[in-house]
ROSE-4610 file (N, C-alpha, C; in Angstrom, 1 decimal, always signed):
// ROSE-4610
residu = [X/X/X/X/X/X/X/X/X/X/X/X/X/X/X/X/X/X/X/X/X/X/X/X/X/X/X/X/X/X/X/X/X/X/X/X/X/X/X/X/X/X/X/X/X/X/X/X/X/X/X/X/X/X/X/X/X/X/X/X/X/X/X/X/X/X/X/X/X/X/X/X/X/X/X/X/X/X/X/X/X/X/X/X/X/X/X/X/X/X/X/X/X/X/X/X/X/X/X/X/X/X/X/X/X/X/X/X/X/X/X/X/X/X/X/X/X/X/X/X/X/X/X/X/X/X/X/X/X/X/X/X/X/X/X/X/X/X/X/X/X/X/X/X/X/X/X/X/X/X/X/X/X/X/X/X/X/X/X/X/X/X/X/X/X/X/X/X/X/X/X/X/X/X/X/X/X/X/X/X/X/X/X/X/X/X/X/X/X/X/X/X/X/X/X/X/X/X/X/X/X/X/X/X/X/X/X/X/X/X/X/X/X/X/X/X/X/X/X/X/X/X/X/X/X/X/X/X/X/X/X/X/X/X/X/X/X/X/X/X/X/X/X/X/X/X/X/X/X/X/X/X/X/X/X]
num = [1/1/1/2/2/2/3/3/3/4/4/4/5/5/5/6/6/6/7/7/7/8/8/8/9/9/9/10/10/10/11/11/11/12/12/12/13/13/13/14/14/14/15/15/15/16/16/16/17/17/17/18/18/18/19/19/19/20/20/20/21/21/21/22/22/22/23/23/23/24/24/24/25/25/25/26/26/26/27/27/27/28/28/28/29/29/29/30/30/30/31/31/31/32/32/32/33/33/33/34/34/34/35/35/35/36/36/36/37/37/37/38/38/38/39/39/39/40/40/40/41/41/41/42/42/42/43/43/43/44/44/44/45/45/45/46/46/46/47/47/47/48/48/48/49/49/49/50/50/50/51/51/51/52/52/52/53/53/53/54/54/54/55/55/55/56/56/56/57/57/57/58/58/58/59/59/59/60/60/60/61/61/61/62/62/62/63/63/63/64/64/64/65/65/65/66/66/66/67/67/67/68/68/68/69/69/69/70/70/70/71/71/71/72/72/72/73/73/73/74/74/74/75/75/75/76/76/76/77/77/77/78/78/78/79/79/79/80/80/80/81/81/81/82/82/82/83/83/83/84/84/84/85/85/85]
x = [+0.9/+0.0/+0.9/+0.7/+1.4/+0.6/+0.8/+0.5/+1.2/+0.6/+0.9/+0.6/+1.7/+1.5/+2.9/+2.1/+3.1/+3.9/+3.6/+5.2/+5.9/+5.7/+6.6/+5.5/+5.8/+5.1/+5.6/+5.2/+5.0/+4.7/+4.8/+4.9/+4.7/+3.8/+3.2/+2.8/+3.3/+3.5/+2.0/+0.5/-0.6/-1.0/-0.5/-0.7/-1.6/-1.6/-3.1/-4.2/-3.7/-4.9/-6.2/-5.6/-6.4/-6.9/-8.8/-8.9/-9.0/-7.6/-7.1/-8.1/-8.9/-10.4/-11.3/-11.8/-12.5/-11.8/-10.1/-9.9/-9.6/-9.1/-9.0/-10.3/-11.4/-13.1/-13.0/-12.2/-12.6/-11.8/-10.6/-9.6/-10.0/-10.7/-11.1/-12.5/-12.9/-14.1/-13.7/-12.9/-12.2/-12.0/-10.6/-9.7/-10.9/-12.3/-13.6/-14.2/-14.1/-14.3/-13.5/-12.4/-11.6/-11.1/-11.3/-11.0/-12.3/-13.3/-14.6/-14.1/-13.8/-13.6/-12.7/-11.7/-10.1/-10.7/-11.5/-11.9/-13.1/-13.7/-14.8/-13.8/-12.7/-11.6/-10.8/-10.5/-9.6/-10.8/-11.2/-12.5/-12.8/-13.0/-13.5/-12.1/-11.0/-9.8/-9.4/-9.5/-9.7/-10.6/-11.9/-13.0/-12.2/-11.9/-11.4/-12.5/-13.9/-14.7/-14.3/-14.5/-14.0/-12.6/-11.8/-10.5/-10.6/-10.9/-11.4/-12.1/-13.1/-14.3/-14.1/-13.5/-13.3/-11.9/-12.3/-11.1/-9.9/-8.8/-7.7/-7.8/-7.8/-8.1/-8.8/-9.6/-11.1/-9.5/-9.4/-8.5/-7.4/-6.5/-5.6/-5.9/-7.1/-7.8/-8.0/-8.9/-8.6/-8.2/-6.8/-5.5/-4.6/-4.7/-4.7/-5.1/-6.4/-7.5/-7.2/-7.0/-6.9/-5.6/-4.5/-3.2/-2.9/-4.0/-4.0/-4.5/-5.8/-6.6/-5.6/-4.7/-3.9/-3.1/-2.5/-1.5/-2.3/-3.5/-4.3/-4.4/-4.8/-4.7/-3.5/-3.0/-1.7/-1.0/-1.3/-0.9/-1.9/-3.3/-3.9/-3.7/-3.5/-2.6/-1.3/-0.8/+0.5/-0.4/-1.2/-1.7/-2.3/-2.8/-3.6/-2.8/-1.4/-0.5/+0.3/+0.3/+0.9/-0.3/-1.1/-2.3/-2.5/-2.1/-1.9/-1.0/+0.3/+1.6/+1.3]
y = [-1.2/+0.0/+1.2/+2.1/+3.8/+4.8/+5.6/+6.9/+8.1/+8.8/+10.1/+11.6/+12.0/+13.0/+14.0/+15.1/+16.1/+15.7/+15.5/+14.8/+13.7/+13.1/+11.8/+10.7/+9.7/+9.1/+7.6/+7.1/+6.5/+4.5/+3.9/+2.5/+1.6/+1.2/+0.5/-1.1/-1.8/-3.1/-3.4/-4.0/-4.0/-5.3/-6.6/-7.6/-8.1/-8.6/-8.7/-8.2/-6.8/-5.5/-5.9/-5.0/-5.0/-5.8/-5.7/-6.6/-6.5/-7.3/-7.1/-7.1/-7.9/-7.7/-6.6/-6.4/-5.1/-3.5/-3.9/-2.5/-2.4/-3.9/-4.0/-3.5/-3.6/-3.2/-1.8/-1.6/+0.4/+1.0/+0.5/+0.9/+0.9/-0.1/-0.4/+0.5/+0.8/+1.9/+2.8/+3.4/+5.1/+5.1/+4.1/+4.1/+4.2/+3.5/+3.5/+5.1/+5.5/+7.1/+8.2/+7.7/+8.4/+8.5/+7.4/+7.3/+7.9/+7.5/+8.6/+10.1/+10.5/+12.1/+12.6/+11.9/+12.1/+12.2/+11.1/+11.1/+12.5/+12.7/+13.8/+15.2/+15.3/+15.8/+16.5/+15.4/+15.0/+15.8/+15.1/+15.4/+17.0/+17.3/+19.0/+19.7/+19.5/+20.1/+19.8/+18.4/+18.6/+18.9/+20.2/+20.6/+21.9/+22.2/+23.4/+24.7/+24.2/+25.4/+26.0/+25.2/+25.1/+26.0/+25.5/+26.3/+28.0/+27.5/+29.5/+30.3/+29.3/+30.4/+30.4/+29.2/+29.5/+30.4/+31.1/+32.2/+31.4/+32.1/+31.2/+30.4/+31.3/+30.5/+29.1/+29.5/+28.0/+27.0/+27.6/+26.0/+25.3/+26.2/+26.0/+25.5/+25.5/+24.7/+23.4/+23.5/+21.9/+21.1/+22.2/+21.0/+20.8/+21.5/+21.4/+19.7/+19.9/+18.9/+17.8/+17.9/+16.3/+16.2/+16.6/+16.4/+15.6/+16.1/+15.6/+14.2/+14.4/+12.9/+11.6/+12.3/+11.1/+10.6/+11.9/+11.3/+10.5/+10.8/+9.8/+8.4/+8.5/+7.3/+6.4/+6.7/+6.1/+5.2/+6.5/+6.6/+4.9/+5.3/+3.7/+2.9/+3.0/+1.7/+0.9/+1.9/+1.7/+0.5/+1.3/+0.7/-0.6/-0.7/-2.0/-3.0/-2.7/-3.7/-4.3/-2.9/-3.7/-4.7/-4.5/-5.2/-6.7/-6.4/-8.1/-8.7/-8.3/-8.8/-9.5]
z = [+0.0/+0.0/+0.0/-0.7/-0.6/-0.5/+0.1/+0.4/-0.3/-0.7/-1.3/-0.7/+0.0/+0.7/+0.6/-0.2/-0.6/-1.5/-2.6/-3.4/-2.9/-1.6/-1.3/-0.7/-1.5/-1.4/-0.6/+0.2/+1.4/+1.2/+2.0/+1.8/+2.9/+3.0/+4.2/+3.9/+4.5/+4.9/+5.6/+4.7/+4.9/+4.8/+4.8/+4.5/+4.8/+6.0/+6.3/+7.4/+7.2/+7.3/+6.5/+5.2/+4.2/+3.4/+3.6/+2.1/+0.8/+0.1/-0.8/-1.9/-2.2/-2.8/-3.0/-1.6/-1.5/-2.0/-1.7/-2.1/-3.3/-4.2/-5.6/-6.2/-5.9/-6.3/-6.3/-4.8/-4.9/-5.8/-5.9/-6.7/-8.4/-9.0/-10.2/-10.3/-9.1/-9.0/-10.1/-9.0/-9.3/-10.5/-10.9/-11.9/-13.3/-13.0/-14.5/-14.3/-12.8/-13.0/-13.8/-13.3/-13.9/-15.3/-15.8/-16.9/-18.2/-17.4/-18.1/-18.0/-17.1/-17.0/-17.9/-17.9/-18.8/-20.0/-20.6/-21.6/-21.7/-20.7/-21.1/-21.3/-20.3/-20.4/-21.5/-22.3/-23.5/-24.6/-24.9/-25.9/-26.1/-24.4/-24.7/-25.4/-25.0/-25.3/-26.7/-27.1/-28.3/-29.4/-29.2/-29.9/-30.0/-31.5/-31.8/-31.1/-31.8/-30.9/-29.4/-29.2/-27.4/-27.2/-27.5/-27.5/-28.6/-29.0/-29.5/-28.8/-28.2/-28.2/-26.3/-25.1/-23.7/-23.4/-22.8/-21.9/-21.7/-22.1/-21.7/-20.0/-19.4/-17.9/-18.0/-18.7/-19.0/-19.5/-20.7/-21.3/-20.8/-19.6/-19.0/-17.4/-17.0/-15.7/-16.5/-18.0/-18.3/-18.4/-18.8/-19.5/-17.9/-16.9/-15.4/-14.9/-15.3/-14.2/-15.2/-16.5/-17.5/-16.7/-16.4/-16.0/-15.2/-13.9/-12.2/-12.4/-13.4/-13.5/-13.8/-14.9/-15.9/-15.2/-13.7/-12.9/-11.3/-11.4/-10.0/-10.5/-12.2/-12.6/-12.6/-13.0/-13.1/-11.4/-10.9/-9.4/-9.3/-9.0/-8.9/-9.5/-10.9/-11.7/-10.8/-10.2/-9.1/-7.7/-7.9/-6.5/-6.6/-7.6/-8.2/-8.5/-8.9/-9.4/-7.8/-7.1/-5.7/-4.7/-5.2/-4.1/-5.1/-6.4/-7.1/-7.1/-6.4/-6.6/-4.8]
């Protein structure tokens, strides 16, 4: 299991704490949330309209928040592969 707090991310010996099941479920939750959003994400940024016609602020919170998403996923990808190993 890791922890992510402030840029350093953390490592905890959870063996049998956790169930590895239930959190693999929560984890595969998110990870189908997230990957809808990225994609709702992705899509708007790439609609020419959109980028012409939203305030620069608008397009750069987007390309922001698709950023964070790509990197939470990932992050749980991390996490999913430690809880199957």
């Amino acid at each position: 299991m890791s922890i992510l707090a402030e840029g350093t991310v953390i490592y905890l010996a959870l063996g049998g704490v956790v169930d590895q099941k239930k959190e693999l479920r929560t984890i595969e939750g998110k990870m189908g949330a997230l990957g809808k959003a990225i994609e709702a994400k992705a899509s708007r940024l790439r609609n020419p309209e959109f980028i012409k016609k939203a305030p620069v602020s608008v397009v750069t919170k987007e390309k922001e928040t698709l950023r964070d998403y790509t990197e939470e996923l990932e992050r749980l990808k991390r996490m999913q592969d430690e809880l199957r190993s």
